[in-house]
C-alpha positions in Angstrom: -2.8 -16.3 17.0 -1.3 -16.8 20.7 -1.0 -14.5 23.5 2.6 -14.3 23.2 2.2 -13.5 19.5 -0.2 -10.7 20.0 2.5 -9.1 22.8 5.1 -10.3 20.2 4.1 -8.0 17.4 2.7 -4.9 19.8 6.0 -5.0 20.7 7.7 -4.6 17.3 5.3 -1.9 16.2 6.1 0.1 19.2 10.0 -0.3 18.3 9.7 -0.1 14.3 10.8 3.2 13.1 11.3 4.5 9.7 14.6 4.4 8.5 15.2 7.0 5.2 18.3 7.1 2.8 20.0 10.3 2.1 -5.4 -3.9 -33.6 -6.3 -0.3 -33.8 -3.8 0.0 -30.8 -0.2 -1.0 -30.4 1.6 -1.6 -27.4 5.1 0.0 -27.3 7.8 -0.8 -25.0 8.6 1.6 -22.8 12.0 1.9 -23.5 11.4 2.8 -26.8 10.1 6.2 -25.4 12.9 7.0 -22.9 15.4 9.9 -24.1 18.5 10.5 -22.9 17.1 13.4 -20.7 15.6 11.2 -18.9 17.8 8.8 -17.4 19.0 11.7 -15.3 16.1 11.0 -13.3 16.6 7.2 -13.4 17.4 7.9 -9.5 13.5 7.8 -8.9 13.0 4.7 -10.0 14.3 2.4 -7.7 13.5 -0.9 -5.1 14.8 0.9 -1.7 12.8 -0.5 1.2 13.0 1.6 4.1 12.4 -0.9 6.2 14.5 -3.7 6.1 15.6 -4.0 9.2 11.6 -3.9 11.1 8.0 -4.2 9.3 8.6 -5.3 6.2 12.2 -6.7 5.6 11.0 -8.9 1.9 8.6 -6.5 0.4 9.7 -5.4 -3.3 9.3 -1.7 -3.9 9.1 -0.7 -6.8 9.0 2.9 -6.5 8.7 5.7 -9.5 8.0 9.6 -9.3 4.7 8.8 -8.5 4.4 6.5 -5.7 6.8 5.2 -3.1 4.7 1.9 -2.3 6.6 1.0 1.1 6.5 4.7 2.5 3.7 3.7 4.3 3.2 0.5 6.8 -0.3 -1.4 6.9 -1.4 -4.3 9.6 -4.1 -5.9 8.6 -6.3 -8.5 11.2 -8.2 -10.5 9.0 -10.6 -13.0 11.0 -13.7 -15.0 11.5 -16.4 -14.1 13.2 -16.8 -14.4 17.3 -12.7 -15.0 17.3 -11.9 -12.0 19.5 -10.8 -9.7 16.2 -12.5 -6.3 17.8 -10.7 -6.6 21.2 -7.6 -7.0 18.9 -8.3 -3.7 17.1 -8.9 -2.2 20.3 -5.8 -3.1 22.1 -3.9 -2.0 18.5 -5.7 1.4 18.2 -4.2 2.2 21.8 -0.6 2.4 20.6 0.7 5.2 19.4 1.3 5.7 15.9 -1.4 2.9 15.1 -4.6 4.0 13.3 -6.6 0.6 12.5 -10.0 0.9 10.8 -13.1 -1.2 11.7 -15.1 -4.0 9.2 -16.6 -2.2 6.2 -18.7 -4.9 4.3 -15.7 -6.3 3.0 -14.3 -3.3 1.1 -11.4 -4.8 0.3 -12.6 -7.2 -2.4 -15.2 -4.5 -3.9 -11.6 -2.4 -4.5 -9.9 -5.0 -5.7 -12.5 -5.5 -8.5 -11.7 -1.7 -9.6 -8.0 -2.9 -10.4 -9.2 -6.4 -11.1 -8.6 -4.9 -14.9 -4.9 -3.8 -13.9 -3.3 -6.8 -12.9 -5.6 -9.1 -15.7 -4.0 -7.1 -18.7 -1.1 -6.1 -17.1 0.7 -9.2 -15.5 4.6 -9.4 -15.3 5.3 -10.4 -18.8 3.7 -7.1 -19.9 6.7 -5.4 -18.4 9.2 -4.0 -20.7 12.4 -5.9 -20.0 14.5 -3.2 -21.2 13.2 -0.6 -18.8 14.2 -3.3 -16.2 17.7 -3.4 -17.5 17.7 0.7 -17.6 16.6 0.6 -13.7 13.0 1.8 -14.6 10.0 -0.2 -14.3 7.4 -0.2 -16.3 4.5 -1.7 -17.6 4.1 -1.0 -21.7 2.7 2.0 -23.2 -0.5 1.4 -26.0 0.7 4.0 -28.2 -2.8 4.2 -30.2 -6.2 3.6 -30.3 -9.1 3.6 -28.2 -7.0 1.9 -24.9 -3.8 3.8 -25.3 -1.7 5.1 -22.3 1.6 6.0 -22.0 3.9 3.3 -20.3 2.5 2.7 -16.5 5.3 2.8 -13.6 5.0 -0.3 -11.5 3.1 0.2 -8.1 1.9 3.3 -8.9 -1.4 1.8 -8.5 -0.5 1.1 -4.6 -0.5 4.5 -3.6 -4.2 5.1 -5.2 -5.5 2.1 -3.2 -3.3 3.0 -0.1 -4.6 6.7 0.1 -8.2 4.9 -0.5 -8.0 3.1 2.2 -6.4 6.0 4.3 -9.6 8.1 3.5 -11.8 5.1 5.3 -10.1 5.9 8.6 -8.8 9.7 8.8 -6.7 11.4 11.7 -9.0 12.5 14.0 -11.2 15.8 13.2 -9.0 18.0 15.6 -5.9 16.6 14.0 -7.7 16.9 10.4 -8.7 20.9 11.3 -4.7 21.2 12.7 -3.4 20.3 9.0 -4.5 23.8 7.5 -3.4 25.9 11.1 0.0 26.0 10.4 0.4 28.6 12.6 -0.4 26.4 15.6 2.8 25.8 16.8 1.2 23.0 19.3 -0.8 21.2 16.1 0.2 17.7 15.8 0.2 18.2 12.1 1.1 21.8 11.1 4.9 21.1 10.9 7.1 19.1 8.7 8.0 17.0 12.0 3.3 16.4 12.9 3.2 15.4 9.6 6.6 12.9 9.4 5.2 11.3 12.5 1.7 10.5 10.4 3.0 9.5 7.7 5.0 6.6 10.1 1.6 5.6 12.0 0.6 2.4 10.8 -2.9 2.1 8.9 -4.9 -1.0 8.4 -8.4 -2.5 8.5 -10.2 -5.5 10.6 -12.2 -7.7 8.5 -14.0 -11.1 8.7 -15.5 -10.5 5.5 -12.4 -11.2 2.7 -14.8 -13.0 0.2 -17.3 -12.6 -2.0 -20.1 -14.9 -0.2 -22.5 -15.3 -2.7 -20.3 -15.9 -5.8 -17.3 -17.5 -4.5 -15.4 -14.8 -6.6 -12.2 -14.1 -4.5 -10.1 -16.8 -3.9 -7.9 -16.9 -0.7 -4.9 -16.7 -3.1 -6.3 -13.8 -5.3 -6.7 -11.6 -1.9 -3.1 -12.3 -1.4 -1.7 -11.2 -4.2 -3.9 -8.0 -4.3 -3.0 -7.0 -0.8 0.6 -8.1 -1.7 0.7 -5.8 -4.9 -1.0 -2.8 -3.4 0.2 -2.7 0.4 3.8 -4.5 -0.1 4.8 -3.5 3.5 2.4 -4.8 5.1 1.8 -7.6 8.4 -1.2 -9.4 8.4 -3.2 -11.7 12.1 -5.2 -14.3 10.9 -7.0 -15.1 13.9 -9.1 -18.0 13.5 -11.6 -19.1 16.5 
């Protein structure tokens, strides 16, 4: 990645903003278990991106009660080694509203191996068609047996790994203390307003590590499609020396 690249996207992420709008077992579609009731809630299942117009203008969202997958924005610099990827963190980490981790042994594939089991058994054609058509979306329910679940909202799963990787790289221990002083009126986090302007800092990780070394198991193509199915607004430097 050029110099003009690098100043290129500092620039955006100082300008992006966040944007809201007022055999033993049997798998069961998940339509099959809706009830009228329910479709009075249909509202929270939805594919609003809130930012279409800066970060992430083509991510799907498939968002459900319980996880709004694009809430949150992620930049991840994924290099070799010796190719300049720690200045880049630093010069990130000095914007405001950017909170980038460090290398951690190549986390990333180790957590895609826990959800390695969720998008095996659970690929697109496992999704009930008819929830589609309702506005929901959702993977099938196993309605018996030994592996049965009730029907799985799409991208649920993103918020687990997002807040997983959030928990790598904290706010800062004052900040962290602040969030239970809400009487603090000068705590960056204590009001509604500290803790809108966290959730709009942009999280991410530097690696050089996105492989398994000694078995070969992560393909560059499987890493894309895990980072693309659990951080869908996301902006990635591959900086190669």
């Amino acid at each position: 990645i050029g110099y003009l690249q690098i100043m290129k996207l500092l620039s955006e992420v100082l300008k992006s903003g966040y944007s809201s709008s007022n055999e033993n077992s049997k798998t069961v579609p998940a339509s099959s278990l809706l009830t009228p009731n329910i479709h009075s809630a249909s509202s929270s299942f939805n594919t609003f991106n809130p930012y279409t117009k800066s970060w992430c203008p083509s991510a799907k969202c498939y968002n459900s009660p319980l996880c709004a997958p694009c809430k949150r924005r992620f930049l991840f610099i994924l290099a070799t080694g010796r190719s300049g990827s720690t200045s880049l963190l630093r010069m990130f980490n000095e914007l405001p509203n950017v909170r980038l981790s460090g290398e951690n042994y190549n986390i990333l594939f180790r957590a895609s191996e826990l959800f390695k089991v969720i998008l095996e058994d659970y690929p697109e054609h496992f999704v009930d068609e008819e929830t589609m058509k309702e506005g929901y979306f959702m993977h099938n329910a196993v309605e018996n047996g030994p592996f049965m679940h009730n029907a799985i909202p799409l991208g649920s799963f993103s918020c687990v790994m997002q807040n997983f990787l959030t928990a790598l790289n904290p706010p800062d221990l004052t900040s962290l203390m602040n969030l239970d002083d809400s009487d603090d009126e000068d705590s960056p986090l204590s009001t509604d307003k500290g803790i809108a302007e966290e959730e709009r800092t942009i999280l991410g990780i530097k690696e050089i590590r996105l492989q398994n070394e000694d078995l070969l198991e992560w393909t560059p193509e499987e890493a894309t499609k895990f980072l693309n199915a659990y951080f869908p607004c996301s902006r990635f430097i591959i900086n190669i020396s």
